[in-house]
Backbone as JSON Lines, residues from 0, in Angstrom:
{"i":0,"aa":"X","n":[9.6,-19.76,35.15],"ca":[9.59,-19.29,33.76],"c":[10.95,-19.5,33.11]}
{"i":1,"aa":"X","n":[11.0,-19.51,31.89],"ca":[11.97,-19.94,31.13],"c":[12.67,-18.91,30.8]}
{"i":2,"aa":"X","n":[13.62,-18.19,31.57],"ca":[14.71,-16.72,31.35],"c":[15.32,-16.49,30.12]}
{"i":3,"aa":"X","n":[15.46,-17.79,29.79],"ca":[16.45,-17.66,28.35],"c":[16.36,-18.9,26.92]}
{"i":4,"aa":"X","n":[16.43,-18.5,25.9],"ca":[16.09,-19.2,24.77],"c":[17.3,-20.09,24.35]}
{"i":5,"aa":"X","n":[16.96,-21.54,24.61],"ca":[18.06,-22.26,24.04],"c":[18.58,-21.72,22.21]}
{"i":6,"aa":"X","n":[19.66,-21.96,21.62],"ca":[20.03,-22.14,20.41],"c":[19.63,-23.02,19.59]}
{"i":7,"aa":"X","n":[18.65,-22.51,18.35],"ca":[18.39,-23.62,17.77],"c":[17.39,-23.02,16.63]}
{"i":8,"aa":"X","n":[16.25,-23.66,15.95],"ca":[14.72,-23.49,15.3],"c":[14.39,-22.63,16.04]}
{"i":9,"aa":"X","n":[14.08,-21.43,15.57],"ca":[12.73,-20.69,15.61],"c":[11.31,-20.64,14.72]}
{"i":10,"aa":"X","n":[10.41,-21.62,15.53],"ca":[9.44,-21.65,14.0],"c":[8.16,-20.21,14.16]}
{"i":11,"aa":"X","n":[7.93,-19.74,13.93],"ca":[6.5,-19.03,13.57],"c":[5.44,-19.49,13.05]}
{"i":12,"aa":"X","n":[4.53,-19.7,13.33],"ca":[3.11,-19.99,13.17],"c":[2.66,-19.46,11.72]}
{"i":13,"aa":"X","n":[1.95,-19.79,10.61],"ca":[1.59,-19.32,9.47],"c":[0.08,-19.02,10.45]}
{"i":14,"aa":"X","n":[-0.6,-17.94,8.81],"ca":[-1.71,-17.62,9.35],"c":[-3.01,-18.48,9.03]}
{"i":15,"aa":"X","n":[-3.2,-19.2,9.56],"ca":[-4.03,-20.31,9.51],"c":[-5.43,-19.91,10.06]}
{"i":16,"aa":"X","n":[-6.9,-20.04,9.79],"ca":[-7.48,-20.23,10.36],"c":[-8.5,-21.44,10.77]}
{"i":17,"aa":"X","n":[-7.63,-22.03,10.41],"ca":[-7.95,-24.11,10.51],"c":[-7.14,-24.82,11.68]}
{"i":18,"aa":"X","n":[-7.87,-24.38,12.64],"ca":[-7.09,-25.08,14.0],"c":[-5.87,-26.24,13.85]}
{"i":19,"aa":"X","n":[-7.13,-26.94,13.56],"ca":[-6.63,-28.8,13.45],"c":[-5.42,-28.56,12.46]}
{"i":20,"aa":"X","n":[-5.76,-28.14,11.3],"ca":[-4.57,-27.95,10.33],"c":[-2.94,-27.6,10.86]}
{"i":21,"aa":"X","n":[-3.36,-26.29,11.91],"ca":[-2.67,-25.5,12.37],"c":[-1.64,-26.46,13.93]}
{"i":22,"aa":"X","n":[-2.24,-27.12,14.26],"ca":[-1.58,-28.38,15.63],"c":[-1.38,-28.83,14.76]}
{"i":23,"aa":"X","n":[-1.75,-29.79,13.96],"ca":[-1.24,-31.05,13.25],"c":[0.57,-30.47,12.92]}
{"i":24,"aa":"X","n":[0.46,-29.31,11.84],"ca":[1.44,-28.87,11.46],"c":[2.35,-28.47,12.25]}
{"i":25,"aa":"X","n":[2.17,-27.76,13.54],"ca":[2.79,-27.62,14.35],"c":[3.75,-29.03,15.65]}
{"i":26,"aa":"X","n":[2.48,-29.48,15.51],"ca":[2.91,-30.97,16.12],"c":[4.39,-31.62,15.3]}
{"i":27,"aa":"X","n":[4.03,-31.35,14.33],"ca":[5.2,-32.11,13.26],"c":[6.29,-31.53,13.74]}
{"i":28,"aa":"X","n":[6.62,-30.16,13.48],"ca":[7.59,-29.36,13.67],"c":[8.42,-30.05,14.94]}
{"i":29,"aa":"X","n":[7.38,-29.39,16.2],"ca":[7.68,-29.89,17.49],"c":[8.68,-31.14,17.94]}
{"i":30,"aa":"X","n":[8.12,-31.85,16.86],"ca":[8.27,-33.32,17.43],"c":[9.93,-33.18,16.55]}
{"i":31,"aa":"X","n":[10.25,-32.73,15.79],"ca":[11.58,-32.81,15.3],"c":[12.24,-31.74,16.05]}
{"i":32,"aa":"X","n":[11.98,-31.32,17.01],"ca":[12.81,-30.32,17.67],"c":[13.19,-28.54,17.57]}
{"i":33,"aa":"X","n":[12.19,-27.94,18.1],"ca":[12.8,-26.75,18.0],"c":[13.01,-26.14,19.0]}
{"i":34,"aa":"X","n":[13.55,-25.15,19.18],"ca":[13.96,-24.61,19.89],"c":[13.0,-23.48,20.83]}
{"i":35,"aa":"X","n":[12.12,-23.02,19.93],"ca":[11.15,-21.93,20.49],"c":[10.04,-21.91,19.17]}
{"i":36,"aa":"X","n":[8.66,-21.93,19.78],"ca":[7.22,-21.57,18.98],"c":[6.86,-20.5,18.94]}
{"i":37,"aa":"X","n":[6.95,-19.35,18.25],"ca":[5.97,-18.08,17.92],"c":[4.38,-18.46,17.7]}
{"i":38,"aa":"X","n":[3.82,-18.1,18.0],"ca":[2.08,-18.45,17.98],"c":[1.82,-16.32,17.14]}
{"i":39,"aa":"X","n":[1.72,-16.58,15.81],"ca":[1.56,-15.57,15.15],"c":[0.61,-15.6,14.03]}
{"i":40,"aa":"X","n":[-0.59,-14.66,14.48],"ca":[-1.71,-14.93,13.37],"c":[-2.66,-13.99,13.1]}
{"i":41,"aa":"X","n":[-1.79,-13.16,11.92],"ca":[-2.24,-11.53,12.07],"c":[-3.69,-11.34,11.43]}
{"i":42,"aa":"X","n":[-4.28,-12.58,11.17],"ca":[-5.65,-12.4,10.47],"c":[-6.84,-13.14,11.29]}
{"i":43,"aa":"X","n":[-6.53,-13.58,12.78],"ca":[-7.3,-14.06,13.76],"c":[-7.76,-12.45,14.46]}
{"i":44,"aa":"X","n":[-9.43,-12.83,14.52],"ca":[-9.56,-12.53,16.03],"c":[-9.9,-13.01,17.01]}
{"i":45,"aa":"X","n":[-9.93,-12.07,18.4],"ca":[-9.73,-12.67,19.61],"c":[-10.24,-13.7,20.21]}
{"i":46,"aa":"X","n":[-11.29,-14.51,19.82],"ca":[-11.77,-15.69,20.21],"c":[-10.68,-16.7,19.52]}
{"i":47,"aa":"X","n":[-10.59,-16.37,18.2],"ca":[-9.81,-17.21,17.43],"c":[-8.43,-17.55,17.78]}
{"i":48,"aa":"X","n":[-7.74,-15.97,17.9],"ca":[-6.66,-16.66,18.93],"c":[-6.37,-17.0,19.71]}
{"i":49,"aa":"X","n":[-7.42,-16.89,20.79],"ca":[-7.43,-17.37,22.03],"c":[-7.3,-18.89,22.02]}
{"i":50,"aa":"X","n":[-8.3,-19.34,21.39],"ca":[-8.09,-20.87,21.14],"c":[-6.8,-21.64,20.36]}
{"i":51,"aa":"X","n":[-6.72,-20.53,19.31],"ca":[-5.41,-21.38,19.34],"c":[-4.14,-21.06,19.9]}
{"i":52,"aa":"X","n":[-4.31,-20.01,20.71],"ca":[-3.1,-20.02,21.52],"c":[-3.32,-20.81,22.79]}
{"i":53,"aa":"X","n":[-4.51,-21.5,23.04],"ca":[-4.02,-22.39,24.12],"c":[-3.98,-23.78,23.96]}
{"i":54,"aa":"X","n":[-4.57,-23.84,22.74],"ca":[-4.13,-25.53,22.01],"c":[-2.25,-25.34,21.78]}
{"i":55,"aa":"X","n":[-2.17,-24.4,21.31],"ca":[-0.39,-24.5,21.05],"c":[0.59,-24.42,22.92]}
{"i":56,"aa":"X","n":[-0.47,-23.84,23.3],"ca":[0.7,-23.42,24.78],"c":[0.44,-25.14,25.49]}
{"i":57,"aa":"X","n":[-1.01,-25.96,24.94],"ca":[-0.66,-27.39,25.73],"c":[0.11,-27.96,25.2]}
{"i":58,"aa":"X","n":[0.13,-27.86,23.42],"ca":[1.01,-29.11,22.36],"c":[2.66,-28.41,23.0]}
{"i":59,"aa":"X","n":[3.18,-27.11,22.78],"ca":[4.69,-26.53,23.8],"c":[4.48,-27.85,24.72]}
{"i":60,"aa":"X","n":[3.73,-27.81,25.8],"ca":[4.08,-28.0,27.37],"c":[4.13,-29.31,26.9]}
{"i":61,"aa":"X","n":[3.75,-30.15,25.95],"ca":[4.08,-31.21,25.93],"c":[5.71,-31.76,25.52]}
{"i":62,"aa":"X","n":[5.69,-31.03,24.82],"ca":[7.15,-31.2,24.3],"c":[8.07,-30.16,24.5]}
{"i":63,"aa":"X","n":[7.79,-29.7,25.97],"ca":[8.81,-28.72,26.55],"c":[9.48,-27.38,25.64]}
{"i":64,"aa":"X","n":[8.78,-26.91,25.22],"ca":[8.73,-25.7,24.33],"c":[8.72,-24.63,24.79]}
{"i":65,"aa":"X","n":[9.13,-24.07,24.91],"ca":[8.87,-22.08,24.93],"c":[7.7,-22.08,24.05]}
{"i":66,"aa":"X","n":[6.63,-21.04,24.49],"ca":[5.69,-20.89,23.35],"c":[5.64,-19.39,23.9]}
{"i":67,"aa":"X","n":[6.13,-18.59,22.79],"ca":[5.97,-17.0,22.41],"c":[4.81,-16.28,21.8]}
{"i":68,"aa":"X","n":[3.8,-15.66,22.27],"ca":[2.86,-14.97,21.6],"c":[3.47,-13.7,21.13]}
{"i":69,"aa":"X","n":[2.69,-13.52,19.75],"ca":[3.07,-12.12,18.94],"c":[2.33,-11.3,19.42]}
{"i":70,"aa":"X","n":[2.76,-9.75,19.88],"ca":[2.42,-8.5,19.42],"c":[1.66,-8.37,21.32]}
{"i":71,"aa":"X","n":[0.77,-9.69,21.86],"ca":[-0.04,-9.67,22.59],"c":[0.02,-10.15,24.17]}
{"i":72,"aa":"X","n":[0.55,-9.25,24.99],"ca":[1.35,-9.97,26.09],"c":[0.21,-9.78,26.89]}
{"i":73,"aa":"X","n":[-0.55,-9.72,26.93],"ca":[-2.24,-9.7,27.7],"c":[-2.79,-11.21,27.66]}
{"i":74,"aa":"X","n":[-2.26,-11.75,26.3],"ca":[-2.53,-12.64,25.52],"c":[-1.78,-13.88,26.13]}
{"i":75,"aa":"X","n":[-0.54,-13.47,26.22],"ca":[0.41,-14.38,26.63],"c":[0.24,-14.78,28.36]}
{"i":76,"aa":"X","n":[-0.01,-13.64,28.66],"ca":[-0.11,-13.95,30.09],"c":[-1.17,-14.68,30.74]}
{"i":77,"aa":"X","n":[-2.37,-14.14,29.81],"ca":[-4.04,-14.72,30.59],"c":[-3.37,-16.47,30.16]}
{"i":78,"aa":"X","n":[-2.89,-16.92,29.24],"ca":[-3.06,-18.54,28.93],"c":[-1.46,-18.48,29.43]}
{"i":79,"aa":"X","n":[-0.34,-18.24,29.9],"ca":[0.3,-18.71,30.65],"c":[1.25,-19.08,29.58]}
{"i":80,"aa":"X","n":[1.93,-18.15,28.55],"ca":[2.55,-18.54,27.77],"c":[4.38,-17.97,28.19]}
{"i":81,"aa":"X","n":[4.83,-18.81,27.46],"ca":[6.27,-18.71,27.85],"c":[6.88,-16.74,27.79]}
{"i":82,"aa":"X","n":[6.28,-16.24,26.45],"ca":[6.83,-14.8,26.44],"c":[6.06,-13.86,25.66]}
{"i":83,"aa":"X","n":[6.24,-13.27,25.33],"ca":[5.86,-12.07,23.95],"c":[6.57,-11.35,23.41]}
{"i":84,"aa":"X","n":[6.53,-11.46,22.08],"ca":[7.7,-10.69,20.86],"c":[6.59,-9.42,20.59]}
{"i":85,"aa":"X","n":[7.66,-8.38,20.8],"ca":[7.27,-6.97,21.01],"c":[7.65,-6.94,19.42]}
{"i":86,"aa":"X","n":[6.94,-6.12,18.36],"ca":[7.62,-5.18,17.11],"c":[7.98,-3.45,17.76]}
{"i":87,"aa":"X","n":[8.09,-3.05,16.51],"ca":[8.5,-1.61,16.09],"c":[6.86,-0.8,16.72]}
{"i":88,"aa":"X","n":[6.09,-1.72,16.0],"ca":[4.52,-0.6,16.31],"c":[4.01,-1.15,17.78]}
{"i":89,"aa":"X","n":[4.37,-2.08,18.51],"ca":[3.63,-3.13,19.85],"c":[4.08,-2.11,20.64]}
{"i":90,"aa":"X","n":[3.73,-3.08,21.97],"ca":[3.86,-2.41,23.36],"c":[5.39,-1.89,23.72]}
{"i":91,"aa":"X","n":[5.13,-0.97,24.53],"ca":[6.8,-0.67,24.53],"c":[7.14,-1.68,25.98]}
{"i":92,"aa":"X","n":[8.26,-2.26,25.55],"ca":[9.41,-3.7,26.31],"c":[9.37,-2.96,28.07]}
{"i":93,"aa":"X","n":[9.84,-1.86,28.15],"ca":[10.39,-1.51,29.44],"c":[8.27,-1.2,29.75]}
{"i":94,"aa":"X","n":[7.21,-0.93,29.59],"ca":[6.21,-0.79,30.45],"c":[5.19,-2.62,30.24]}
{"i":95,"aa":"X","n":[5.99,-3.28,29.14],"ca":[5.56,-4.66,29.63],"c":[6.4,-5.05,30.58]}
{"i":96,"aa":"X","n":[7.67,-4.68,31.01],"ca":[8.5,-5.43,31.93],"c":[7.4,-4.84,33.38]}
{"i":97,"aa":"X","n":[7.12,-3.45,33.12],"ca":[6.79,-3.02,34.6],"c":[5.76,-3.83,34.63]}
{"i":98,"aa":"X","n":[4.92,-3.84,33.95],"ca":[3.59,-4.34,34.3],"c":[3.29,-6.12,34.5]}
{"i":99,"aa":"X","n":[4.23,-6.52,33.55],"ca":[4.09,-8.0,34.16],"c":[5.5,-8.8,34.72]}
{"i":100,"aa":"X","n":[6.56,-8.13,35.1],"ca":[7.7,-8.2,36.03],"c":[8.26,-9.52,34.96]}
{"i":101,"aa":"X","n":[8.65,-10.55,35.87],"ca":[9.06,-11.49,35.49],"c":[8.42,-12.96,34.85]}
{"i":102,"aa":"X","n":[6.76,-12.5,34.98],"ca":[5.97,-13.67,34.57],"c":[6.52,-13.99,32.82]}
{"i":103,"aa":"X","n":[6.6,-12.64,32.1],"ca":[6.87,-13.18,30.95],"c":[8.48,-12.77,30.32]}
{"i":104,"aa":"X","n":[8.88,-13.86,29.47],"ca":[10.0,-13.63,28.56],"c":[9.76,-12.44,27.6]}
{"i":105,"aa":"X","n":[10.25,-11.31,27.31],"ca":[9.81,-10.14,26.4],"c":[11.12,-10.74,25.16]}
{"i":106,"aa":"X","n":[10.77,-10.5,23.8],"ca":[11.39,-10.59,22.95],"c":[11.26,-9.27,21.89]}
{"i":107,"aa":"X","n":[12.0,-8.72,21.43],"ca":[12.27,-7.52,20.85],"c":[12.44,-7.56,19.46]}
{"i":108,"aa":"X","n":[11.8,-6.66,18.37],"ca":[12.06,-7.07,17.15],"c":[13.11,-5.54,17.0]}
{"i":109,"aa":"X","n":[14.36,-5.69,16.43],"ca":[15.35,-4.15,16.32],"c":[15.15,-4.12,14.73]}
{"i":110,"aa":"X","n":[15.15,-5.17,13.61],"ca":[14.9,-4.81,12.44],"c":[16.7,-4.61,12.02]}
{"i":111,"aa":"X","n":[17.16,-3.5,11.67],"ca":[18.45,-2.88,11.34],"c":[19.03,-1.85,12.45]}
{"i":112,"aa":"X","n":[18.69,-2.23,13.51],"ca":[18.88,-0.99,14.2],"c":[19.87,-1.59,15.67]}
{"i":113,"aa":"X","n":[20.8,-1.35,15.78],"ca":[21.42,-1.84,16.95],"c":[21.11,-1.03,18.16]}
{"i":114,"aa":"X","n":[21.03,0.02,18.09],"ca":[20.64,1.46,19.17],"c":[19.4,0.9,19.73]}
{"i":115,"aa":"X","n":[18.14,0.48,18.72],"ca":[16.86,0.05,19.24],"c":[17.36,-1.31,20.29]}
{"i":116,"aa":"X","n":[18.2,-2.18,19.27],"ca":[18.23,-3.51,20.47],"c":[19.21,-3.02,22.39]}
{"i":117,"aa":"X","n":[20.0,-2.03,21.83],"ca":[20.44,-1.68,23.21],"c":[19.63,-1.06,24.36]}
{"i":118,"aa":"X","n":[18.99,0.04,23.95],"ca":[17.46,0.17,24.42],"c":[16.49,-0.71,24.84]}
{"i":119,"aa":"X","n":[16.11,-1.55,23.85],"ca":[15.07,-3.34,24.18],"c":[15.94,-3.29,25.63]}
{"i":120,"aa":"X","n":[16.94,-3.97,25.47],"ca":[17.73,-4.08,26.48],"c":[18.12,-3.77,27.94]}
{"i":121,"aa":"X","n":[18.23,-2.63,27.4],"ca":[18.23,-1.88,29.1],"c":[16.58,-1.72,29.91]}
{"i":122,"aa":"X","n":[15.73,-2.0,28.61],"ca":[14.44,-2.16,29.52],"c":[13.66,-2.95,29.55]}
{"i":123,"aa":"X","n":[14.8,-4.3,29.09],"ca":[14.58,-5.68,30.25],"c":[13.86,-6.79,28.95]}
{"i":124,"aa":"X","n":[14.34,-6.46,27.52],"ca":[14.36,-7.26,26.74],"c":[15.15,-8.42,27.07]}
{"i":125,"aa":"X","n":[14.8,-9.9,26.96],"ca":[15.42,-10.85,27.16],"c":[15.98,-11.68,25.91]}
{"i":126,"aa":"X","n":[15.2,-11.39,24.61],"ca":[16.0,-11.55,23.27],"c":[15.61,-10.44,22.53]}
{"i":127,"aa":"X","n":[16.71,-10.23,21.43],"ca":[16.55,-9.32,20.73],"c":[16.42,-10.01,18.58]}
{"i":128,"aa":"X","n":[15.8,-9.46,18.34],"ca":[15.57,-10.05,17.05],"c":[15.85,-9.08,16.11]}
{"i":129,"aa":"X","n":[16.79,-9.73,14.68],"ca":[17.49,-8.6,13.73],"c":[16.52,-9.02,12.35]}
{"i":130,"aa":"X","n":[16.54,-8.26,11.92],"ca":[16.05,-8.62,10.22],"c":[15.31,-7.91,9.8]}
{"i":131,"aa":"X","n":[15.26,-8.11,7.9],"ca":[15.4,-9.25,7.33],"c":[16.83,-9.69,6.71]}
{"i":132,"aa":"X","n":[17.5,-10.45,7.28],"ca":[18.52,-11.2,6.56],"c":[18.7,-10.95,5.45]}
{"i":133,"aa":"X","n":[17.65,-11.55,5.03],"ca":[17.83,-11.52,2.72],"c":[16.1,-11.46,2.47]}
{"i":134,"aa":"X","n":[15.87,-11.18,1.74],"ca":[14.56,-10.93,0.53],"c":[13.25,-11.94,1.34]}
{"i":135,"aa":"X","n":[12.45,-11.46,1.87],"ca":[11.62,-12.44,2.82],"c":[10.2,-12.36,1.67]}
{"i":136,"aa":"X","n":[9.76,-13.61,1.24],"ca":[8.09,-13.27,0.89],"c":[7.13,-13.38,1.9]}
{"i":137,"aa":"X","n":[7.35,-13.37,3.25],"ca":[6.39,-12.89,3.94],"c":[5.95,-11.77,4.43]}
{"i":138,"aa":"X","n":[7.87,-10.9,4.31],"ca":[7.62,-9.75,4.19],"c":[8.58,-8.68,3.45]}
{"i":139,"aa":"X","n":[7.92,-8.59,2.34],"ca":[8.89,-8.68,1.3],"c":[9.56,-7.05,1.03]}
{"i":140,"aa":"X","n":[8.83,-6.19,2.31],"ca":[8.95,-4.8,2.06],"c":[10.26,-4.61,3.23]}
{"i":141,"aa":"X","n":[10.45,-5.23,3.87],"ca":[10.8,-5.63,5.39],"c":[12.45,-4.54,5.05]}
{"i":142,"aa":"X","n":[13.03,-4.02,5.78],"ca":[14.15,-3.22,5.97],"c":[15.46,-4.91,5.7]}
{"i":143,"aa":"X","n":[16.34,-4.33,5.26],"ca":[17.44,-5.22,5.47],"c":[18.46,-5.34,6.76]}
{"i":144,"aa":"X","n":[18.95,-6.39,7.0],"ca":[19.96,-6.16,8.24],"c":[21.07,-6.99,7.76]}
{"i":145,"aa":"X","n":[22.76,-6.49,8.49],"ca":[23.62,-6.92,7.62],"c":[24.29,-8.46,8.7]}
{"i":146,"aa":"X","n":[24.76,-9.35,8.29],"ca":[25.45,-10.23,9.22],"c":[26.21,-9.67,10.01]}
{"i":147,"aa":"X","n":[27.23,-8.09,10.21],"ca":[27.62,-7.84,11.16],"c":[27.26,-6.95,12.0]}
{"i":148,"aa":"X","n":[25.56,-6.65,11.65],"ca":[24.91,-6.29,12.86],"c":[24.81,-7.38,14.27]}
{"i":149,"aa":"X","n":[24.35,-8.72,13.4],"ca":[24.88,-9.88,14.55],"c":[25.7,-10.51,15.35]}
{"i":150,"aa":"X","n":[27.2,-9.65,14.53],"ca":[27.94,-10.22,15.37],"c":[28.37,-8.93,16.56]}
{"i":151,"aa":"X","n":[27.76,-7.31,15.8],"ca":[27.88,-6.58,17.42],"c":[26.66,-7.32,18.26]}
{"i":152,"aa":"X","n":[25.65,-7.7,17.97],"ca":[24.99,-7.94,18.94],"c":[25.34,-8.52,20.05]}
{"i":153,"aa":"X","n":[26.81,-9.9,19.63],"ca":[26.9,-10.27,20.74],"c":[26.84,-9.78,22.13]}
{"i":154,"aa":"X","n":[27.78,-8.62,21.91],"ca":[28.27,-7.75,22.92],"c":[26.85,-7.8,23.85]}
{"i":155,"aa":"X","n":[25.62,-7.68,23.54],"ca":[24.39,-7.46,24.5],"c":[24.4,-8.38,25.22]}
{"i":156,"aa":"X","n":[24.81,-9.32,25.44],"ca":[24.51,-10.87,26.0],"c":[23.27,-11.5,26.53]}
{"i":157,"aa":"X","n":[22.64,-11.21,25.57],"ca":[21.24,-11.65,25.3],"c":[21.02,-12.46,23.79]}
{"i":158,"aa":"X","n":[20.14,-13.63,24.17],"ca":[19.96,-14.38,22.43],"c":[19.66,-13.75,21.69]}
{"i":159,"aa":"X","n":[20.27,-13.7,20.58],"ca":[20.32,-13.13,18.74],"c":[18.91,-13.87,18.37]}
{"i":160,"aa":"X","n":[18.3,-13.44,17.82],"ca":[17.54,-13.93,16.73],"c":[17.53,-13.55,15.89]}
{"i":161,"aa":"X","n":[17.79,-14.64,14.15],"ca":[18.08,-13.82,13.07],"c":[16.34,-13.99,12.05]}
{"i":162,"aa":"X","n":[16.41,-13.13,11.2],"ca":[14.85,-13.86,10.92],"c":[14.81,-13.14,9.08]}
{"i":163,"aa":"X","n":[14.06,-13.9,8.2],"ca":[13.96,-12.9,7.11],"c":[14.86,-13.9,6.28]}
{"i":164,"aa":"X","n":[13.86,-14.54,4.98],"ca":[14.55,-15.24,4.09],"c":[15.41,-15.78,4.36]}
{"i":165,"aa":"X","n":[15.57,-16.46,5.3],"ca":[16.89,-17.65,6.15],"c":[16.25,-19.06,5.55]}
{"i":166,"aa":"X","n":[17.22,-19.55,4.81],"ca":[17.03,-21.19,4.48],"c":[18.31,-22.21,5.24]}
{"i":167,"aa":"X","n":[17.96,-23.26,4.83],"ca":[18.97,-24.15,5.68],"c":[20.19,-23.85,4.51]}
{"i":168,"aa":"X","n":[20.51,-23.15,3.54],"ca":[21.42,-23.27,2.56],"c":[22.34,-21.78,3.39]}
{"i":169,"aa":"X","n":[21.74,-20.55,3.67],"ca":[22.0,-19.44,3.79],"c":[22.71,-19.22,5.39]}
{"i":170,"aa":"X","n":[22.15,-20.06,6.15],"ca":[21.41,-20.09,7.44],"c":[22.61,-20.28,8.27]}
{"i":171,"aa":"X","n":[23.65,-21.14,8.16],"ca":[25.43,-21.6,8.6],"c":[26.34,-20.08,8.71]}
{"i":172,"aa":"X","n":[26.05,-19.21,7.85],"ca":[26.77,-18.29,7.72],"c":[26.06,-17.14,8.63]}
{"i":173,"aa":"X","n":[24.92,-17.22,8.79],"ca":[24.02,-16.53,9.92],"c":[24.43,-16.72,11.14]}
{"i":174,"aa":"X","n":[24.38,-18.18,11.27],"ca":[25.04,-18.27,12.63],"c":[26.2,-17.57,12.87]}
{"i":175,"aa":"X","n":[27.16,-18.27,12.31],"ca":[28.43,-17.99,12.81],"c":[28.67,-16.46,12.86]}
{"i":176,"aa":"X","n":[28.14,-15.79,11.93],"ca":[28.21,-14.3,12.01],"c":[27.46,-13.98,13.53]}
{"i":177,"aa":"X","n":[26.72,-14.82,14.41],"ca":[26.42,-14.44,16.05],"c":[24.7,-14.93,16.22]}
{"i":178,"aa":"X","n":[23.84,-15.16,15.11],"ca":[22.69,-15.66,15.38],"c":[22.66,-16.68,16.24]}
{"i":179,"aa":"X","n":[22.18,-17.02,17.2],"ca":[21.72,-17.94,18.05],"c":[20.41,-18.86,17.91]}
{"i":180,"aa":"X","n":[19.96,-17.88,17.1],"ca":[18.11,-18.82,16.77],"c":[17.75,-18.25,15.26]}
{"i":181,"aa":"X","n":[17.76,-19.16,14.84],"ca":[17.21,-19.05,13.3],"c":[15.74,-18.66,13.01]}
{"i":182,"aa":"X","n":[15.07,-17.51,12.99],"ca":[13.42,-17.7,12.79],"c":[12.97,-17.84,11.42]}
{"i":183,"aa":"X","n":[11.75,-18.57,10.81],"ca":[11.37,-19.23,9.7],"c":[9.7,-19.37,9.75]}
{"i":184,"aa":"X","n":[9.14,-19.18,9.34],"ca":[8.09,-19.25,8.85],"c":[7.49,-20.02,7.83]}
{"i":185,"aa":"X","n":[7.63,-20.25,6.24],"ca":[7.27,-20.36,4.95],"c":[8.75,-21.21,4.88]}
{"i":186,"aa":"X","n":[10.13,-21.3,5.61],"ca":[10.64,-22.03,5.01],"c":[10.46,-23.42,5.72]}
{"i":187,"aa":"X","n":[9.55,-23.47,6.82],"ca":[9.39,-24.59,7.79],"c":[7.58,-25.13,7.29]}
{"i":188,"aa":"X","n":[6.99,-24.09,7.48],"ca":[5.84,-24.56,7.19],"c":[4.87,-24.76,5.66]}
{"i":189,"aa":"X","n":[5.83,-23.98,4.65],"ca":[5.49,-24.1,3.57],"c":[6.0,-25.2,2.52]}
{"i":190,"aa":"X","n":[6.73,-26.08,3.7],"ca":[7.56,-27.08,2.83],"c":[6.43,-28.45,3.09]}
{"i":191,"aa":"X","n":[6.91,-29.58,2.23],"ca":[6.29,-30.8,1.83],"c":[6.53,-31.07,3.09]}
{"i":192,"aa":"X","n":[7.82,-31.39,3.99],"ca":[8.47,-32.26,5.06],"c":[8.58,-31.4,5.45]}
{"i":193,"aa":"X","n":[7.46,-31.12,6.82],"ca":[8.07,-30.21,7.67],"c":[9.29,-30.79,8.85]}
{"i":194,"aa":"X","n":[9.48,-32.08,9.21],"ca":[10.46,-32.37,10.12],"c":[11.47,-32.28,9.62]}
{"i":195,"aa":"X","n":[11.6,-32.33,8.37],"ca":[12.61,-32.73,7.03],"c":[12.97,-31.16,7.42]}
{"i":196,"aa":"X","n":[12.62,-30.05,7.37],"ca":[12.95,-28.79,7.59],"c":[13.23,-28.6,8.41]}
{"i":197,"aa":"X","n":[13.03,-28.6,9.2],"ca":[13.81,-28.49,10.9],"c":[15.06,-28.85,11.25]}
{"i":198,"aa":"X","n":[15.08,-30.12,11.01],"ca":[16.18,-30.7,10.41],"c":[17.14,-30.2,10.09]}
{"i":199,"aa":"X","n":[17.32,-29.53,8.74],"ca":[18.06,-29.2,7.9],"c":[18.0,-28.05,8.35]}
{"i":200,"aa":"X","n":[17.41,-27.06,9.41],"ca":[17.77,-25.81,9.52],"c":[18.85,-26.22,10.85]}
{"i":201,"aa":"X","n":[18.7,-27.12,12.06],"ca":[19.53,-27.48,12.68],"c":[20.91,-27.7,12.27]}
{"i":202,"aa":"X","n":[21.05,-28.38,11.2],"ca":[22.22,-28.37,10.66],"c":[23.19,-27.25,10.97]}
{"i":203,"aa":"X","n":[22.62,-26.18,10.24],"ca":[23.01,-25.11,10.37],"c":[23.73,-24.69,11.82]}
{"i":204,"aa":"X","n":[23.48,-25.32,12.94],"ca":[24.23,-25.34,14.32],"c":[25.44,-25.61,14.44]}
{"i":205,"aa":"X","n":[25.68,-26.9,13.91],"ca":[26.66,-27.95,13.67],"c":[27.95,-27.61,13.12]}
C-alpha cells in the first residue's frame, strides 16, 4: 500500500452520473499527471458507486495513482482502493485504523481546526486536509482556514492538503505557506482543458 502522498494535484471527482463522461474526464486529468484521485460522488448510490469506483481504481492502477474514496472506507476496501478521506460527520480515523489496520491510507478533513488535525493524527491519520482556503462554489458555506494554519501543520509530519477555491493564480502562495497537495474540483474539471489545468496547478510546485 501506498503510506504516503507524493506532492502535487489533488483532483476530486465532480458529481457525475455518466460513467463514460466521468473516465473520459478523468482519464484526461490522469494522463497529465496528478498526484492523487478522490473518487467523490455525493449524489450516487451504492450500485452506482460501486461501479464507478472500480472503473476509476483500474484507470489509477493504470497510471499509478493513489485512488482515495470519500466518506466510504467499506467502499474503499471491498474494490482495493488506495485510502479514504474521513470528514467532520464520517467515520471516526482512530476506529477505521483499528478495523482495517494498514490496508488503507486514512485521510482527514480538520477544516480550521489544528487540535482536530493533531488528534486525526495520533489516531493514525496519514494526511491531514485544511480548508476552505478562499470562497469555494462547491462549497460555498464551507468554514475558512488561514495560510498559517499550514504552515503549523508542518510540525505534524504528515502531507498538508490544502483545498477550497485554490486556482493555479492563488495556489504558489498555498504552497509555500506548507501545502503539499493542492485539492480542486471545478477548477480542474470545470475547465475547457482539463490537462491544460493540471498543468498550471503544477506550476504552482515550481
Amino acid at each position: 500500500m501506498i503510506n504516503r502522498l507524493s506532492r502535487g494535484v489533488y483532483a476530486i471527482t465532480p458529481d457525475l452520473d455518466d460513467t463514460d463522461t466521468l473516465l473520459q474526464m478523468t482519464a484526461t486529468a490522469l494522463s497529465a499527471g496528478l498526484a492523487c484521485l478522490q473518487y467523490r460522488n455525493k449524489q450516487a448510490d451504492a450500485a452506482l458507486a460501486l461501479n464507478q469506483a472500480r472503473a476509476l481504481r483500474d484507470l489509477c492502477a493504470h497510471y499509478n495513482t493513489p485512488l482515495i474514496i470519500n466518506d466510504d472506507a467499506e467502499l474503499a476496501a471491498s474494490i482495493g482502493a488506495t485510502g479514504v478521506h474521513l470528514g467532520g460527520d464520517d467515520a471516526d480515523v482512530q476506529a477505521t485504523r483499528e478495523r482495517y489496520g494498514s490496508a488503507l491510507l486514512i485521510g482527514a478533513s480538520c477544516y480550521n481546526d489544528m487540535q482536530r488535525a493533531e488528534r486525526a493524527c495520533a489516531a493514525g491519520a496519514d494526511y491531514v486536509a485544511f480548508g476552505a482556503m478562499f470562497p469555494s462554489s462547491t462549497k460555498p458555506k464551507a468554514v475558512r482556514a488561514s495560510a498559517a494554519l499550514l504552515t503549523q501543520a508542518r510540525a505534524l509530519q504528515v502531507p498538508v492538503v490544502a483545498i477550497g477555491g485554490i486556482t493555479p493564480d492563488n495556489g504558489r502562495a498555498i504552497v509555500q505557506a506548507g501545502a503539499d497537495l493542492l485539492a480542486a474540483i471545478d477548477g480542474l474539471f470545470g475547465q475547457g482543458d482539463i490537462a491544460a489545468a493540471v498543468r498550471a496547478y503544477q506550476l504552482c510546485f515550481q
